[in-house]
C-alpha distance (Angstrom), angle and dihedral (degrees) to the residues before:
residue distance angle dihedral
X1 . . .
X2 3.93 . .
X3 3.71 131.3 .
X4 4.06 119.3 -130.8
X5 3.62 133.3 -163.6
X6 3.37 133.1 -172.0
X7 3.79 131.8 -158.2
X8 3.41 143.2 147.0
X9 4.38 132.8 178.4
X10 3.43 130.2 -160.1
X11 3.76 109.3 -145.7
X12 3.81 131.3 124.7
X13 3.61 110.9 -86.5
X14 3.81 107.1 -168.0
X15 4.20 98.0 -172.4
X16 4.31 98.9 37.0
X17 4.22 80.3 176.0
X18 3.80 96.5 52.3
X19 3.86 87.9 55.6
X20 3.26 95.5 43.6
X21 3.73 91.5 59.4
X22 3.64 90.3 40.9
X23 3.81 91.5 51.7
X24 3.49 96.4 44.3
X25 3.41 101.3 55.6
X26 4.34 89.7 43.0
X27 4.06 82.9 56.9
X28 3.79 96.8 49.4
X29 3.93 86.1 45.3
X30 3.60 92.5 62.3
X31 4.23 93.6 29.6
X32 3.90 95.6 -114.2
X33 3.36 115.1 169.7
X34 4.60 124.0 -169.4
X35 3.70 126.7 65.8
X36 3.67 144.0 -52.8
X37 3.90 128.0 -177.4
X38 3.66 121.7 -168.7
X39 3.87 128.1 -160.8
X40 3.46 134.0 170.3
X41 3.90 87.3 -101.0
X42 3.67 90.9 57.8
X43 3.52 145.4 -78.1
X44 4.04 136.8 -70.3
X45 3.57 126.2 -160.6
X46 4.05 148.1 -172.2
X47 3.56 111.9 176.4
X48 4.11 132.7 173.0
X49 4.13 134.3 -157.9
X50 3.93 123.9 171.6
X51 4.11 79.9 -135.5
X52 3.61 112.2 56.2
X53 4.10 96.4 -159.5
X54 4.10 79.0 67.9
X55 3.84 91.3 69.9
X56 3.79 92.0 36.7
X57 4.16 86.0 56.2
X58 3.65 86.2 41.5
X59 3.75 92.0 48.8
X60 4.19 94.7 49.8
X61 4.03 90.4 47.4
X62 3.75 95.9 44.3
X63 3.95 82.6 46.1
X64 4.26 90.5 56.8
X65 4.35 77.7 80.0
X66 3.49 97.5 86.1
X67 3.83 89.8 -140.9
X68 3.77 94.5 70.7
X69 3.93 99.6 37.2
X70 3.87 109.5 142.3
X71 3.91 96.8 2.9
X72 3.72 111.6 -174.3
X73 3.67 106.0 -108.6
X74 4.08 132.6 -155.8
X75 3.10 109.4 -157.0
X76 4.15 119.6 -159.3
X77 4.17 146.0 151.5
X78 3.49 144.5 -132.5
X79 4.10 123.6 -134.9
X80 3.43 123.9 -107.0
X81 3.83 114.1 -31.8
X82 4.09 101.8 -22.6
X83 3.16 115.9 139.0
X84 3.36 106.3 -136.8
X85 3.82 85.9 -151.1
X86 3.72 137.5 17.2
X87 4.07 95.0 -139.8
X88 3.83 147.9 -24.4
X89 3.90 120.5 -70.5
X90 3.72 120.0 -179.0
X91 3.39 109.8 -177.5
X92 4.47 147.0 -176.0
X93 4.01 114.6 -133.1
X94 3.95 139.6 177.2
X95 3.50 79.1 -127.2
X96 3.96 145.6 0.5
X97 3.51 100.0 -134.4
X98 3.91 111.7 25.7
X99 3.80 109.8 -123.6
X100 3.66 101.0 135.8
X101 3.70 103.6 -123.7
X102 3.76 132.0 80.0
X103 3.91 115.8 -105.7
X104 3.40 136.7 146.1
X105 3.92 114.8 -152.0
X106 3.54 99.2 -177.8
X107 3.87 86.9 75.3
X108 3.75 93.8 59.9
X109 3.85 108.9 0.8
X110 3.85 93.4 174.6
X111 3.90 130.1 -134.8
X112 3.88 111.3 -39.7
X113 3.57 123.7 -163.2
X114 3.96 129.7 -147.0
X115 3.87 123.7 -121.8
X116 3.72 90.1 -120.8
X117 3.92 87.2 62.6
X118 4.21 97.0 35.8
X119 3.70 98.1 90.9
X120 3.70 97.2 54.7
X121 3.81 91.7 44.8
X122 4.43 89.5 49.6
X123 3.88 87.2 45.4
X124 4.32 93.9 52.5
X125 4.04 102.5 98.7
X126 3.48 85.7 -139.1
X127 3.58 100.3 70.9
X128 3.38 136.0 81.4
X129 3.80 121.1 -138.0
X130 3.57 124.4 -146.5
X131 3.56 136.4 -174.4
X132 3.84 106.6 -165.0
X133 3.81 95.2 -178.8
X134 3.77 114.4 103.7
X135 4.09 133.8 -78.8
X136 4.06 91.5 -99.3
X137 3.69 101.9 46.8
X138 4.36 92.7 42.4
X139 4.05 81.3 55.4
X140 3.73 94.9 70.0
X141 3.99 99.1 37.6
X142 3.23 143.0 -0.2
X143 3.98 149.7 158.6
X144 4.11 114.7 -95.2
X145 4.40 113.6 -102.1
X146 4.23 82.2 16.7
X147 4.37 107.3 148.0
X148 4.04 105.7 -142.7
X149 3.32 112.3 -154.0
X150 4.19 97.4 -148.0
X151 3.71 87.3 -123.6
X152 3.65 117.5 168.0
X153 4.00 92.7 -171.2
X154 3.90 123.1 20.0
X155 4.18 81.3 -129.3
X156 4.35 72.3 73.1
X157 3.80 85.6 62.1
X158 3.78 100.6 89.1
X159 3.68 95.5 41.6
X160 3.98 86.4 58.9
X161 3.82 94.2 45.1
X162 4.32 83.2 52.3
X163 3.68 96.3 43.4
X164 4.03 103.2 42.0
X165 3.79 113.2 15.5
X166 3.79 130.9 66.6
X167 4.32 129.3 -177.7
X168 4.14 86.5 -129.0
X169 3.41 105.2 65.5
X170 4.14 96.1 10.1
X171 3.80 99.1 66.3
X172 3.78 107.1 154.7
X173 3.21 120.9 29.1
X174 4.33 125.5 178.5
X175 3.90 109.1 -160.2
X176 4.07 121.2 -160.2
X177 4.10 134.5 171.0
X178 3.03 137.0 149.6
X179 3.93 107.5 -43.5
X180 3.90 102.4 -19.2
X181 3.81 103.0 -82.7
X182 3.43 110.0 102.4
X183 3.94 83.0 45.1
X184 4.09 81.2 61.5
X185 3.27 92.0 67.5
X186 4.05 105.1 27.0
X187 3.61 86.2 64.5
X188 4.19 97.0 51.2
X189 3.79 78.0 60.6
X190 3.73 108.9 44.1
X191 4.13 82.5 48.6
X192 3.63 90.8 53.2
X193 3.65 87.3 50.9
X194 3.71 88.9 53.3
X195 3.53 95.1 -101.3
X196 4.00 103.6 156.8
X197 3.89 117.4 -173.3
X198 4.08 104.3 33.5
X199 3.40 115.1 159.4
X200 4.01 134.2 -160.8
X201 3.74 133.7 -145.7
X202 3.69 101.6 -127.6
X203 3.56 106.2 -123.4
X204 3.60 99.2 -1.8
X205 3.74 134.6 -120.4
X206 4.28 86.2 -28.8
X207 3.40 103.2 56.8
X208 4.25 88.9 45.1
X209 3.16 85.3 52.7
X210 3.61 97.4 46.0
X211 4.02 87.4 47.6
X212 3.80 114.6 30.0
X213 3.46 112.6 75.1
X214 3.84 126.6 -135.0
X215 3.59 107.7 -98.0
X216 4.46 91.1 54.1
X217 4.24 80.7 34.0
X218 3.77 100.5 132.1
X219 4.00 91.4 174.7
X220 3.82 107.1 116.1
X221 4.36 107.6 -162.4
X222 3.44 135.0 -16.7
X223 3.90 138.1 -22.0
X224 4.00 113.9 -125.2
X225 3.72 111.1 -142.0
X226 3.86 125.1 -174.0
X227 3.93 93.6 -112.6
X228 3.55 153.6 65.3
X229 3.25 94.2 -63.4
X230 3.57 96.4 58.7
X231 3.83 103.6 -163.0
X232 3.86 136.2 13.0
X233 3.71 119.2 -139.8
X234 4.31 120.7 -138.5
X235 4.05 86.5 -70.8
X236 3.47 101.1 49.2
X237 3.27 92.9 -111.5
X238 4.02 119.6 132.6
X239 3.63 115.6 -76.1
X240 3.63 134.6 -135.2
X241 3.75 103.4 -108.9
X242 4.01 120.6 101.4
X243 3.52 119.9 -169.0
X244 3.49 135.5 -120.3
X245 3.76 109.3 -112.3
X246 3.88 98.1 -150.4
X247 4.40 98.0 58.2
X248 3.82 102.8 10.1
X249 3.52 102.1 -123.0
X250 4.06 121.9 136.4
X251 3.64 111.8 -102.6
X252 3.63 134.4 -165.2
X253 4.21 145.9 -133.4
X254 4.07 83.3 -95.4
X255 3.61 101.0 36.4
X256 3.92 86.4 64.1
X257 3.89 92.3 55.3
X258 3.88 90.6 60.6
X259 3.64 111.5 103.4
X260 3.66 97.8 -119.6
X261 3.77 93.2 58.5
X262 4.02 104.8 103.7
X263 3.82 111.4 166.9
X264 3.75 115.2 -98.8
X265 3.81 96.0 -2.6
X266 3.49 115.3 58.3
X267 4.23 147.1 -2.2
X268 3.80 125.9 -168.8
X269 3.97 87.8 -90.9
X270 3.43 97.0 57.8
X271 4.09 105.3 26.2
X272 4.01 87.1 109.1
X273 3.87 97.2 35.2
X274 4.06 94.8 77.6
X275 3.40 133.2 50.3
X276 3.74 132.4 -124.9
X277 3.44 92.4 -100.2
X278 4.01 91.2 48.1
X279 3.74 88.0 54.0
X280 3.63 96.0 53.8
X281 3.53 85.3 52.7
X282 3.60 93.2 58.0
X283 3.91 89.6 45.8
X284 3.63 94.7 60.7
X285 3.78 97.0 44.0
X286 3.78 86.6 56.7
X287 3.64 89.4 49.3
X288 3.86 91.0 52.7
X289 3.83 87.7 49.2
X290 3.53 94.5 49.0
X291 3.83 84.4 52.7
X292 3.43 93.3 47.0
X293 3.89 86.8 56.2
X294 3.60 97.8 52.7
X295 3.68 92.8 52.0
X296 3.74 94.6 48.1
X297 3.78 100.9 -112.5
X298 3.77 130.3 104.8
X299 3.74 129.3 -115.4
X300 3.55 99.2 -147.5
X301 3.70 102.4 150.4
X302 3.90 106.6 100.1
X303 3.85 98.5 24.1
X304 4.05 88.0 56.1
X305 3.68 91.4 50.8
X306 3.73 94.9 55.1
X307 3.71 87.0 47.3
X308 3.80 92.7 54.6
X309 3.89 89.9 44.9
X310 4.15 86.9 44.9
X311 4.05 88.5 54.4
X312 3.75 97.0 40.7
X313 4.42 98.2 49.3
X314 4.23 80.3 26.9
X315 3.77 77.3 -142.7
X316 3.81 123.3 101.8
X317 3.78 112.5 -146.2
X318 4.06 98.8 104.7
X319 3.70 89.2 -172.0
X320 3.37 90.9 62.9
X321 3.76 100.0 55.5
């Protein structure tokens, strides 16, 4: 079993590249493996250990930087001997979440609210709920009242805000995801737009999770996370979705007995969303990985770039990006 956290800060980094060294060589020190992007906004993080206390020492050092003192941590695991991920990627971005357009929360974050007051907020009539995650990971869980707005990129975000929300009849909004990033940046928008009284799940769906316990647990489903593990349940503990390797999206037991569902390069969502030369594609990559696991090596190289990709648009749909 591995321990994950998950982190990210928004503060103005001025050299991405000299972090990136620095971090790099901080991760290898304390054998971290998963995927950090750096921007000059900030930084965003998933990281795994098989010993927990390695992350917690990694954590305090990394914390010495004034910049990423008391960063609020998620803490998760993996099942059994999963990996989580295959190695360590440290890498520069325009951005650390990909929304298209330049903010910087850490200026004005806006109001935040704790899990232990989320459910009363979600239950007030007044308030509208919305999930700003994307179409595939609201599929497999969700919070009760919560809008989705069918996005297949969280670049789709503003277009949804435009098309189907308005300050006059909208007038308090509360905002979750994932672990509160994409809510960073959702609500720069929606105050732009004029929206007045947005609120944000502090620490998103992980840290209720983390602190609610199950009998106030309003959390219906599972938790997509942009790894191996591919969702957590309401413990944190890994899931039991897989994902298709072709399109990205979470699939489960009963998605793989649908006749479209060939392993590595293609599921019933995504059958008519690749071409025949795409598929071969995917065939031989799943040769060479096969390969790759006869000889005792990994073939890491394309699966590790979608996960980068996944962490950086904290979306899913590489086609898309």
């Amino acid at each position: 079993m591995a321990s994950v956290v998950t982190f990210y800060r928004f503060v103005v980094i001025p050299e991405p590249d000299a972090l990136r060294l620095t971090l790099t060589s901080l991760c290898e020190q304390y054998g971290l493996v998963g995927t950090a992007l750096i921007a000059s906004e900030g930084l965003n993080a998933t990281l795994a250990a098989t010993a927990r206390s390695d992350l917690e020492a990694f954590i305090v050092e990394l914390g010495e930087d004034v910049r990423f003192k008391d960063l609020n941590c998620k803490w998760s695991s993996s099942a059994g001997d999963n990996a989580v991920f295959d190695r360590l990627r440290v890498r520069t971005r325009p951005e650390i979440v990909s929304f298209g357009k330049e903010y910087q929360p850490s200026r004005a974050p806006g109001p935040r609210i704790g899990p232990d007051e989320w459910n009363a907020v979600i239950e007030s009539r007044d308030v509208t709920v919305i999930d700003t995650r994307n179409k595939y990971e609201t599929e497999i869980g969700r919070f009760p009242n919560a809008i989705s707005p069918g996005t297949e990129s969280f670049r789709d975000f503003p277009e949804f805000v435009d098309r189907e929300l308005d300050p006059s009849t909208h007038s308090k909004l509360a905002l979750y995801c994932t672990g509160g990033i994409r809510c960073e940046k959702a609500f720069q928008y929606l105050n732009e737009r004029g929206f007045e009284q947005i609120y944000q799940l502090d620490g998103g769906i992980l840290s209720y999770l983390a602190n609610v316990d199950a009998a106030h647990n309003r959390w219906s489903g599972e938790c997509f996370v942009f790894d191996q593990r591919v969702a957590l349940d309401s413990r944190l503990r890994q899931g039991s979705y897989d994902q298709c390797h072709a399109c990205r999206r979470p699939i489960s037991a009963s998605d793989k007995r649908s006749e479209h569902y060939r392993f590595g390069i293609s599921c019933a969502r995504c059958i008519d969303e690749t071409s025949p030369e795409q598929k071969e594609g995917f065939r031989e990559r799943e040769r060479q990985e096969k390969l790759a696991r006869i000889q005792g090596r990994r073939h890491v190289g394309a699966r590790q770039q979608v996960a980068t990709k996944l962490l950086s648009d904290s979306s899913g749909r590489t086609s898309k990006h």
